[in-house]
C-alpha positions in Angstrom: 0.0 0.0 0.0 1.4 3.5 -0.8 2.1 5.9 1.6 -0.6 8.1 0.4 -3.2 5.1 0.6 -1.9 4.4 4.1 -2.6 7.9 5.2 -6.0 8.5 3.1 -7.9 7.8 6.4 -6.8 10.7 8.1 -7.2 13.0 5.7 -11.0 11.8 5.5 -11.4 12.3 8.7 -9.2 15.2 9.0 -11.5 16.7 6.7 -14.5 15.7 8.3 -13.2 17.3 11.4 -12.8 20.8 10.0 -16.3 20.7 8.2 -18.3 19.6 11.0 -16.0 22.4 12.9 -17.6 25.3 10.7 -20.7 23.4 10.7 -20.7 24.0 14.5 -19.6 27.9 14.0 -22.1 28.4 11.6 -24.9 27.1 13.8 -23.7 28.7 16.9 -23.5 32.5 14.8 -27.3 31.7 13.8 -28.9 30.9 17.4 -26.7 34.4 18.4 -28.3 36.3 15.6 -31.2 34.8 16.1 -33.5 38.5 16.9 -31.0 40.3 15.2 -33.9 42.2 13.5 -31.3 45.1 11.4 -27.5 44.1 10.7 -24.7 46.4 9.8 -26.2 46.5 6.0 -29.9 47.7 7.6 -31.9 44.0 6.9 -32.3 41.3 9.3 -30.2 38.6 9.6 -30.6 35.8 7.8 -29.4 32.4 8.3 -26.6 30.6 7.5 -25.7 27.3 6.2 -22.7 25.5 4.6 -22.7 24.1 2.0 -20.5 20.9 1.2 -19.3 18.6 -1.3 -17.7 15.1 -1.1 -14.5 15.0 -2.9 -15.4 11.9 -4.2 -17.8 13.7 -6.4 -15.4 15.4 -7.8 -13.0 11.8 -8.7 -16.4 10.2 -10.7 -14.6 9.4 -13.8 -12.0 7.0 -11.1 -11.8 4.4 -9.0 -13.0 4.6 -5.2 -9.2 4.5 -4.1 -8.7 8.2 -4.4 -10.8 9.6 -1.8 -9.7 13.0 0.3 -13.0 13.4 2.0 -15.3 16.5 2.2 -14.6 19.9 0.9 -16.2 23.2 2.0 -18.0 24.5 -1.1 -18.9 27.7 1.1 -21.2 29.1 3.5 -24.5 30.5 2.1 -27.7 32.8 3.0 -30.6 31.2 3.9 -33.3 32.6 1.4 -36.1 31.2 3.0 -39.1 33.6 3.8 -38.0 36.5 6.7 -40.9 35.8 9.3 -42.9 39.2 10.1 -44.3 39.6 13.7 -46.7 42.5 15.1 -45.1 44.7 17.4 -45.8 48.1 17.2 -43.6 49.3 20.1 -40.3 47.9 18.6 -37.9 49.9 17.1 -37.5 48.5 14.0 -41.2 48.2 13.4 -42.4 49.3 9.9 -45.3 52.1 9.2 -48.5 49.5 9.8 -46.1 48.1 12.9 -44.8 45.0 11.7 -41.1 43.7 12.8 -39.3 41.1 10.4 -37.1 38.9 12.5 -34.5 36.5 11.1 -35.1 33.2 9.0 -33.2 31.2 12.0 -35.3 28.5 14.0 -33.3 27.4 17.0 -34.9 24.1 17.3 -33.5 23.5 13.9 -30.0 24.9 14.9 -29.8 22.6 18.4 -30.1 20.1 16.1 -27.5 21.4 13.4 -25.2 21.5 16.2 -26.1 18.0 17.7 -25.4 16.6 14.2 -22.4 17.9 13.9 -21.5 17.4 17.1 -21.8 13.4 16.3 -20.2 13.5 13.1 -17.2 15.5 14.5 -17.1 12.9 17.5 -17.6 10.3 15.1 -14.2 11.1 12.6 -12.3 12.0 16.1 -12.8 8.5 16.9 -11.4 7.1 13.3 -8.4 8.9 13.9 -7.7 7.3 17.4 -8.6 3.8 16.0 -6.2 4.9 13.3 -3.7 5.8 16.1 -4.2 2.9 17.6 -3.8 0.4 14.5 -0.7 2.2 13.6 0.7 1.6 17.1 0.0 -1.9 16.9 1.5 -2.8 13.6 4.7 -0.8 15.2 4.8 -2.9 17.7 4.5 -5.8 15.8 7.0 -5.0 13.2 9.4 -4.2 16.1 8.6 -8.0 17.6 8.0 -7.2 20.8 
C-alpha cells in the first residue's frame, strides 16, 4: 500500500473534522443572531448554512481508491421567507407596525449542532482507531 493510501484515512477524517468544525460555527453564529432584527447593512439577519461537497464527487470518472474526503463549497444565506411579527412598540417596526425577525429557528439549529457534534465525534474517533492500529503494527514490526 502506498504511503498516500496508508494515510487517506486521516485526511477523511481530517476533513471531516474541519467541516463539522464550521458546521458547528455556523450554527452557533445563527442561534446568536437569532433576533437580530437590522444588521450592519440595515436588513435582518438571515441564516446561515454551509454548503459541502464530497471530494469523491469530484473523482467520478476513477476508482474509489482516491478519496480526500469532504470539501467546503462555502457558507450561504438562507433565502427562506424572513418571518414578520406585530409589534408596534419595537424599534425596528415598519409604518403599519410590523417587525421582520431572522429566517433562524433554534430548534433546527440545536439540532445542526447536535449533528455535527456526532459527526465530529464520530471522525475524532477514526483517527484514534487509526492511532491505535498504527501503534500496533509498530509494535509488531518491532517484535516485541
Amino acid at each position: 500500500m502506498s504511503q498516500g493510501g496508508l494515510f487517506a484515512a486521516t485526511q477523511v477524517a481530517s476533513s471531516g473534522l474541519t467541516a463539522e468544525r464550521l458546521r458547528m460555527e455556523v450554527a452557533a453564529n445563527n442561534i446568536a443572531n437569532a433576533h437580530s432584527t437590522k444588521t450592519a447593512d440595515g436588513t435582518p439577519y438571515r441564516r446561515q448554512q454551509v454548503v459541502f461537497s464530497t471530494a469523491m464527487n469530484q473523482a467520478m470518472g476513477k476508482r474509489g481508491e482516491h478519496m480526500t474526503g469532504v470539501t467546503i463549497e462555502g457558507v450561504q444565506d438562507d433565502m427562506s421567507e424572513l418571518p414578520r411579527i406585530h409589534s408596534p412598540g419595537h424599534p425596528d417596526a415598519d409604518a403599519d407596525g410590523f417587525v421582520t425577525y431572522p429566517n433562524v429557528k433554534l430548534p433546527h439549529e440545536m439540532v445542526d449542532m447536535m449533528t455535527a457534534a456526532r459527526a465530529y465525534e464520530a471522525n475524532l474517533k477514526s483517527l484514534q482507531v487509526f492511532r491505535q492500529m498504527t501503534e500496533q503494527s509498530l509494535s509488531l514490526l518491532k517484535g516485541s
